[in-house]
C-alpha positions as a LaTeX table, in Angstrom:
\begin{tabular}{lrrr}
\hline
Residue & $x$ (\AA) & $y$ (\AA) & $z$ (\AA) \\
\hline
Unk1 & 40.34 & 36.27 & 127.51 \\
Unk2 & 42.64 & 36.05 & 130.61 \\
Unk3 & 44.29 & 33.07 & 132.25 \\
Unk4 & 45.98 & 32.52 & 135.58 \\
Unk5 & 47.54 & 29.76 & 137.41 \\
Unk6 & 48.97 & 29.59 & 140.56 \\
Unk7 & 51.27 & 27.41 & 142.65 \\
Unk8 & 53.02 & 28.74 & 145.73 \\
Unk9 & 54.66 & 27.18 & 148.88 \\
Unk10 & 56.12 & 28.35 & 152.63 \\
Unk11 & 58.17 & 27.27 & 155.31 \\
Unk12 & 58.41 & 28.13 & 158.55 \\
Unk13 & 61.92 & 28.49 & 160.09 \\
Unk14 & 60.68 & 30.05 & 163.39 \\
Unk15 & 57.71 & 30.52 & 165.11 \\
Unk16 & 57.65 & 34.01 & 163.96 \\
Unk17 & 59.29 & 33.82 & 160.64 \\
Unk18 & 58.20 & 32.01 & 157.60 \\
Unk19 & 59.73 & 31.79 & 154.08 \\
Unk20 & 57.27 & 31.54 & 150.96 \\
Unk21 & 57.83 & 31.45 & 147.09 \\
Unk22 & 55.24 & 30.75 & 144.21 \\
Unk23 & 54.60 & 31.30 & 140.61 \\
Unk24 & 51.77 & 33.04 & 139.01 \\
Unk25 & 51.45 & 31.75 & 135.05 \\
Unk26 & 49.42 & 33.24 & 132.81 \\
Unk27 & 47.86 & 33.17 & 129.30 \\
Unk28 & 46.06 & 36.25 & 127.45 \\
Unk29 & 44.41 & 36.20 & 124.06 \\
Unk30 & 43.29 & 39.72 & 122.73 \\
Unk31 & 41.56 & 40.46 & 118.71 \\
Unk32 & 40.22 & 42.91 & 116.53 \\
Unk33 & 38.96 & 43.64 & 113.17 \\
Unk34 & 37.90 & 46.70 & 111.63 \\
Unk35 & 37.09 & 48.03 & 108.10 \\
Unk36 & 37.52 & 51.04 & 107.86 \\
Unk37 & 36.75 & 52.32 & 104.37 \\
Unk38 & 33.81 & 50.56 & 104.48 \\
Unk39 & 31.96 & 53.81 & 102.99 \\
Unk40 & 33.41 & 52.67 & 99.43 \\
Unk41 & 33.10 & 48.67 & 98.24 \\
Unk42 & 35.78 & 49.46 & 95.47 \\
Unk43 & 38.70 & 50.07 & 97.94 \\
Unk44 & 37.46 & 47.71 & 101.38 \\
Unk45 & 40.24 & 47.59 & 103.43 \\
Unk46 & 40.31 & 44.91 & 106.30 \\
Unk47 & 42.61 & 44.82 & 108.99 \\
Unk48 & 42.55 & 41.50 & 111.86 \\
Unk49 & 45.01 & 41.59 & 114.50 \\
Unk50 & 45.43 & 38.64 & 116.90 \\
Unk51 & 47.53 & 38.68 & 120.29 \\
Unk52 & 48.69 & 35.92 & 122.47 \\
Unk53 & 50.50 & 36.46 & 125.07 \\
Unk54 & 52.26 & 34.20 & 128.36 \\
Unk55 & 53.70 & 35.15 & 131.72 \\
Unk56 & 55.22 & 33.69 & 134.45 \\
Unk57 & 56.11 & 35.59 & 137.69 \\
Unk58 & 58.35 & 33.66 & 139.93 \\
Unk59 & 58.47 & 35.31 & 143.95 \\
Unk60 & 60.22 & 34.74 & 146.88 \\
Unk61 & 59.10 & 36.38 & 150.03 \\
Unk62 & 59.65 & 36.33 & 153.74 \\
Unk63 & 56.65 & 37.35 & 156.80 \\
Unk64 & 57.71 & 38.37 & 160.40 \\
Unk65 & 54.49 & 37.94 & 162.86 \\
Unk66 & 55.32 & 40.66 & 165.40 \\
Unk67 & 52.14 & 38.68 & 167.59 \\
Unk68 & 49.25 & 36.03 & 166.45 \\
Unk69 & 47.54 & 39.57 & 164.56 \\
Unk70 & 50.24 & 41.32 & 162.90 \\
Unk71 & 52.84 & 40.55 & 160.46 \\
Unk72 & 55.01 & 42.39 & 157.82 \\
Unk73 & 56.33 & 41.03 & 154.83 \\
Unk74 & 58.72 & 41.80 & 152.10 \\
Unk75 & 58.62 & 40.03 & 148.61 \\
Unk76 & 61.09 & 39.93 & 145.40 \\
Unk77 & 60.68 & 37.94 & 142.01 \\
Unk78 & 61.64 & 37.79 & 138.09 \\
Unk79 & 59.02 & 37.27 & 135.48 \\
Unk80 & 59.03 & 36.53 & 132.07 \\
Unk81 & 57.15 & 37.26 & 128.85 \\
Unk82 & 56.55 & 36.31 & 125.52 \\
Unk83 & 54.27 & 37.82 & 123.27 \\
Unk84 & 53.10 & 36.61 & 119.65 \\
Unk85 & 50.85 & 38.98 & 117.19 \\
Unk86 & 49.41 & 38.30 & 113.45 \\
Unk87 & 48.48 & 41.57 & 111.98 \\
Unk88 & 46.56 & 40.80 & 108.89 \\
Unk89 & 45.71 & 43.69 & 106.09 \\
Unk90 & 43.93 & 43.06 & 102.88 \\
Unk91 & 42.81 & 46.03 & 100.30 \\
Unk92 & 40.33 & 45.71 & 97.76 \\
Unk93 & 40.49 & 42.29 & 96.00 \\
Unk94 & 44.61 & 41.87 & 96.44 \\
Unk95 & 46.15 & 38.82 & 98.56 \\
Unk96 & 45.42 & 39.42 & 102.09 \\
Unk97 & 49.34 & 40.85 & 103.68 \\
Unk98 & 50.43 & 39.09 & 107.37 \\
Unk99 & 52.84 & 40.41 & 109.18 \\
Unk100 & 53.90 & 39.02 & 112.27 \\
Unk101 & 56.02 & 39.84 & 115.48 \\
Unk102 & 57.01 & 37.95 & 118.47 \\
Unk103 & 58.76 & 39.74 & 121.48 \\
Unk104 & 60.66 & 38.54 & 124.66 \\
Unk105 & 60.67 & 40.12 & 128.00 \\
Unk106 & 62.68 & 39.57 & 131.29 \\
Unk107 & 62.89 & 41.18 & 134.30 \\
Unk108 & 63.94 & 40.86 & 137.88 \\
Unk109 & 61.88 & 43.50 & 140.04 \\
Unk110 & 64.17 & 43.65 & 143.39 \\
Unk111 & 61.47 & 44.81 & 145.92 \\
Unk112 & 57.88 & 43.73 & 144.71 \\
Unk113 & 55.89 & 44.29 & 147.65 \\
Unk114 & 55.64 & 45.62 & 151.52 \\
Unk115 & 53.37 & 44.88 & 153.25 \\
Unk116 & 51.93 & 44.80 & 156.64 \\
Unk117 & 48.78 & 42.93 & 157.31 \\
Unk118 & 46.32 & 42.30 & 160.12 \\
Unk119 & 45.13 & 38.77 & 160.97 \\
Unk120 & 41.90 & 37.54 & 161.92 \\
\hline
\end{tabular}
């Protein structure tokens, strides 16, 4: 399952050049489970494993219209990440093991995007 939100602005500070900026948030959710000595009841093994994970991509961008058809644009952003996953394992009859793990991500990407585009 995938999630994504959007919000963006622009401004125009000539006729031919206009400023934008936006965020893109999103939410994924990813599982599994498996068994795989399932061949021999005495020794079932299980394994679950559950992922969440959230974004946000922030961008900042500028467009140049060369005439009322054709533009080029140049964009820059950060995003951030987080990600959350339950790994469960349980053998046999024993107490079902969970293990979890939780990671953070950052980064600034300096040129995202070129791009020159024809309007209709």
């Amino acid at each position: 399952m995938h999630l994504l939100l959007e919000k963006n602005g622009k401004k125009n500070f000539t006729t031919k050049i206009m400023g934008y900026y936006g965020i893109d948030l999103g939410f994924a959710y990813s599982g599994s489970s498996s068994k795989p000595n399932a061949d021999d009841p005495t020794i079932i093994t299980t394994q679950i494993n559950d992922s969440f994970n959230y974004a946000g991509i922030g961008f900042l961008g500028m467009k140049y219209h060369f005439s009322r058809h054709f533009s080029i644009s140049a964009e820059t952003g950060a995003s951030a990440r987080f990600n959350h996953t339950i790994y469960t394992e349980k053998r046999g009859t024993s107490t079902a093991e969970k293990n979890k793990s939780q990671s953070f991500g950052l980064s600034f990407i300096p040129l995202s995007a070129i791009r020159f585009a024809f309007h209709f």
